[in-house]
N, C-alpha and C positions, 0 to 999 in steps of 0.2 A: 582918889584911889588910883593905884598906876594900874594902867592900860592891861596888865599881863595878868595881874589877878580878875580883872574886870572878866578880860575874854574864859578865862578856867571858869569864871562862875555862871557864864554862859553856856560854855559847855558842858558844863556840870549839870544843867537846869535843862541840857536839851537831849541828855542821857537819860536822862528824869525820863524825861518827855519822851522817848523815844523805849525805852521801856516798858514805861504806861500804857503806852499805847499796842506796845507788842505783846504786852499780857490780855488786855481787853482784845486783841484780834483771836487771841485763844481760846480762850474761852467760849465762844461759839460753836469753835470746831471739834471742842473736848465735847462739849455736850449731842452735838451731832453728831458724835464718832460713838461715843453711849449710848445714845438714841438707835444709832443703824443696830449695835452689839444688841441690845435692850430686844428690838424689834426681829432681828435672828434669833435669840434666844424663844421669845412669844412665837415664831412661825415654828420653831423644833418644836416646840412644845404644843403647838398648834398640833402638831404634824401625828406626833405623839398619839396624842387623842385623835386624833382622826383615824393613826392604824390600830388604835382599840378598836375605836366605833364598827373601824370595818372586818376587824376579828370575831367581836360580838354579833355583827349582822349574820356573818360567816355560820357563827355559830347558830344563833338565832334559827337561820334557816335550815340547818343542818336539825336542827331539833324539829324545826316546824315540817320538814319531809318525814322525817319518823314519826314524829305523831300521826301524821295523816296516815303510814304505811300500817302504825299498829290500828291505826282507826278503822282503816279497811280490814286488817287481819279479825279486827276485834267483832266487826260487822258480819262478815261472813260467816264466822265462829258463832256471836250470837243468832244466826239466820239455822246453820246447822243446828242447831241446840235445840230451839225453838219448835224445830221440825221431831229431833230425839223425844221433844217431853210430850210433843201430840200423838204419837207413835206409842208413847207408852202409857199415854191416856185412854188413847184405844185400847192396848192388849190388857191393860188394867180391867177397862170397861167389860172386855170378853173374858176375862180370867172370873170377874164376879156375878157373870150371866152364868161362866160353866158350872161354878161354885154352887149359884143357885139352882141350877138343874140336877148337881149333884145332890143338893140336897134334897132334892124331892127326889130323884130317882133312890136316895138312900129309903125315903117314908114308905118308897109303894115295892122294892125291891124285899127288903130284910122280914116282912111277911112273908112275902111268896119265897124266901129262899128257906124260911123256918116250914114252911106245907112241904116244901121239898126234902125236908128232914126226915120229916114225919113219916110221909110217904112210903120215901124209903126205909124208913125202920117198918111198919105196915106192913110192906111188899117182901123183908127180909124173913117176918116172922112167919110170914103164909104161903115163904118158897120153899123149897128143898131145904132140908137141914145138914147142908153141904158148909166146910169152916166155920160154923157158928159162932164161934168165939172170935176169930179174926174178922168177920164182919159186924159181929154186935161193936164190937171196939174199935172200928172206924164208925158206927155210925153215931156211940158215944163222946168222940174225939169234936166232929163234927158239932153235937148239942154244944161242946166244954165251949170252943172257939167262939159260937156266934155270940157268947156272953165276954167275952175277953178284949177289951177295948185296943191290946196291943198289936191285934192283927186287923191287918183293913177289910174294908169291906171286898174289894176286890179277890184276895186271896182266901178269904172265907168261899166266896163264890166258887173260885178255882175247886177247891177242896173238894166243894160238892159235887162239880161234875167230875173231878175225876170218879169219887166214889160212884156216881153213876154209871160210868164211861168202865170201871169196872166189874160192877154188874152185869152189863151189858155182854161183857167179855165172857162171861161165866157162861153165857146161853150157845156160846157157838164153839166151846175148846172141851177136850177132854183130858181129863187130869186125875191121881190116885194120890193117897196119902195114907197114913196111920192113924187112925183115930178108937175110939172106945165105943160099942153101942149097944145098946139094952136093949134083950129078944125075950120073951119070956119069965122076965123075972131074975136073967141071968145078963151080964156084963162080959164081954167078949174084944179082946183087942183082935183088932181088924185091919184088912186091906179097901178103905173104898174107892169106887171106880165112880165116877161122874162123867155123863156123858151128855154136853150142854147141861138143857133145864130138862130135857127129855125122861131119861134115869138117872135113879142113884142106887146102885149096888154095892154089896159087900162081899168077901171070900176072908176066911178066917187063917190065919197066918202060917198053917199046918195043910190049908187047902180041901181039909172034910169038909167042908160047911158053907155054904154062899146063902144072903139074903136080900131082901129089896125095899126100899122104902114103897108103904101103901099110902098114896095120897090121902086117901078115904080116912083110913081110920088113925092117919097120920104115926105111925108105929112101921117097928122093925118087922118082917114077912121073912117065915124059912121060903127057901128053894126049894124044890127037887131038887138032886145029885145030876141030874144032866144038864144041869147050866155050870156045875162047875167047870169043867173044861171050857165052856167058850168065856168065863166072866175071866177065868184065871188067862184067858188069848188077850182078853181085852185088856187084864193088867200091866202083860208085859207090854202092849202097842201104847199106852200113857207112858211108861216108863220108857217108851224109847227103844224096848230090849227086841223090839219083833216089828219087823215092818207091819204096815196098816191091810189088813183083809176084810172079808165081809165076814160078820160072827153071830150069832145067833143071840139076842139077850130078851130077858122076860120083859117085854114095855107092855106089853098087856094084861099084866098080873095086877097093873093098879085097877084099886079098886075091889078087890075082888078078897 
C-alpha cells in the first residue's frame, strides 16, 4: 500500500481517536454542569419551603398571641359573669324570702283590713247622720274591692285609710250642704251646718225653721226661733260668705 494512503488512514484513525476522546471528556462535565443546575434548582425550592414554613410560623404565632389575648378576654369575662350570676343568686334568694313574707303578711293583714271595714261602717252608722249616702258608698266601694283580685293588696290598704283619714277630717272642719230631712212626719229640703262631730243642725231654705240632730233618740229636734239667727251666722261662715265669729248654737239640746 503507498505510504500516503497509509499516513490518511492514520490520521483518520487518530481523529477518531481524538474525538472519542473529546466526547468522553464531556460528558462528565454535561453531567456536573446538571448536577450544580439540578442542585440550585433543589436549594430555590429548598428555599421556597422554607419561606412558607417561616410564613406559616409567622402566622402560627400570630394566631397563637390571639388566642391567648382572647383566652385572657374570655377569663376575665367568665370571672365577671360568674360573680353577675352569684349576685343574682342572691337577690333571687331575697326576692323569695320578701315573696314569702309577703305572703304571710297578705294571711294576717286582709283580716285586720276586712275588721277595718266593718268598723268603719259600725262607727259610720252610730255617727252623726252627716253625707250618708257619700259615706255609705265609700264604705261599699271599699267591701266591692277587697273581693276584686285586680287591685293589690297594697292599694286596697291605701283606700282604707284614706277613708279613715277622711273621717277623721269630718271631726275637726265645718261644712253646709243641701240635703232632705224628716221632722215630724214631714220632709223638708234643708240647709245643714256640721260642726266637726260636735253638732249637726238645720235651717230651712226660707230661714223660719232651724232644727238639730238628738243623739238620744237619734231623730230630727225643732229649735226655738232664737237659734235661727245665730245657726243662719254659722251658715254663711261654712259657705265662706262671713268671716268666722263666736255664735251661739244649741250643743246641749242633745239628748233632751
Amino acid at each position: 500500500m503507498d505510504k500516503p494512503i497509509i499516513s490518511f488512514i492514520k490520521l483518520l484513525i487518530l481523529t477518531f481517536t481524538l474525538v472519542n476522546v473529546s466526547i468522553a471528556e464531556t460528558e462528565p462535565l454535561k453531567s456536573a454542569v446538571e448536577t450544580k443546575l439540578q442542585a440550585q434548582k433543589d436549594v430555590v425550592s429548598s428555599q421556597k419551603k422554607v419561606d412558607s414554613l417561616v410564613e406559616q410560623t409567622k402566622d402560627s404565632a400570630q394566631e397563637y398571641r390571639d388566642a391567648i389575648r382572647k383566652s385572657d378576654s374570655l377569663s376575665t369575662y367568665n370571672k365577671q359573669l360568674a360573680k353577675l350570676i352569684k349576685q343574682q343568686k342572691e337577690d333571687l334568694a331575697s326576692i323569695q324570702r320578701q315573696l314569702d313574707n309577703v305572703e304571710e303578711t297578705q294571711r294576717n293583714i286582709v283580716p285586720l283590713m276586712l275588721k277595718m271595714i266593718d268598723t268603719l261602717d259600725q262607727f259610720v252608722s252610730l255617727d252623726l247622720p252627716f253625707l250618708q249616702q257619700e259615706r255609705q258608698q265609700r264604705i261599699a266601694f271599699l267591701k266591692e274591692i277587697m273581693d276584686r283580685p285586680d287591685v293589690t293588696l297594697p292599694d286596697k290598704y291605701r283606700r282604707i285609710m284614706e277613708a279613715y283619714q277622711i273621717e277623721m277630717e269630718y271631726g275637726r272642719t265645718i261644712e253646709t250642704y243641701t240635703d232632705t230631712v224628716k221632722m215630724d212626719g214631714q220632709e223638708y229640703t234643708v240647709d245643714i251646718l256640721r260642726v266637726g262631730r260636735l253638732l249637726l243642725t238645720f235651717q230651712t231654705l226660707d230661714g223660719v225653721q232651724s232644727g238639730s240632730w238628738n243623739r238620744e233618740s237619734k231623730s230630727w229636734k225643732k229649735l226655738p226661733s232664737e237659734y235661727n239667727r245665730s245657726i243662719n251666722k254659722g251658715l254663711q261662715i261654712a259657705k265662706k260668705q262671713a268671716p268666722p265669729e263666736l255664735i251661739k248654737l244649741p250643743v246641749d239640746v242633745a239628748g233632751k
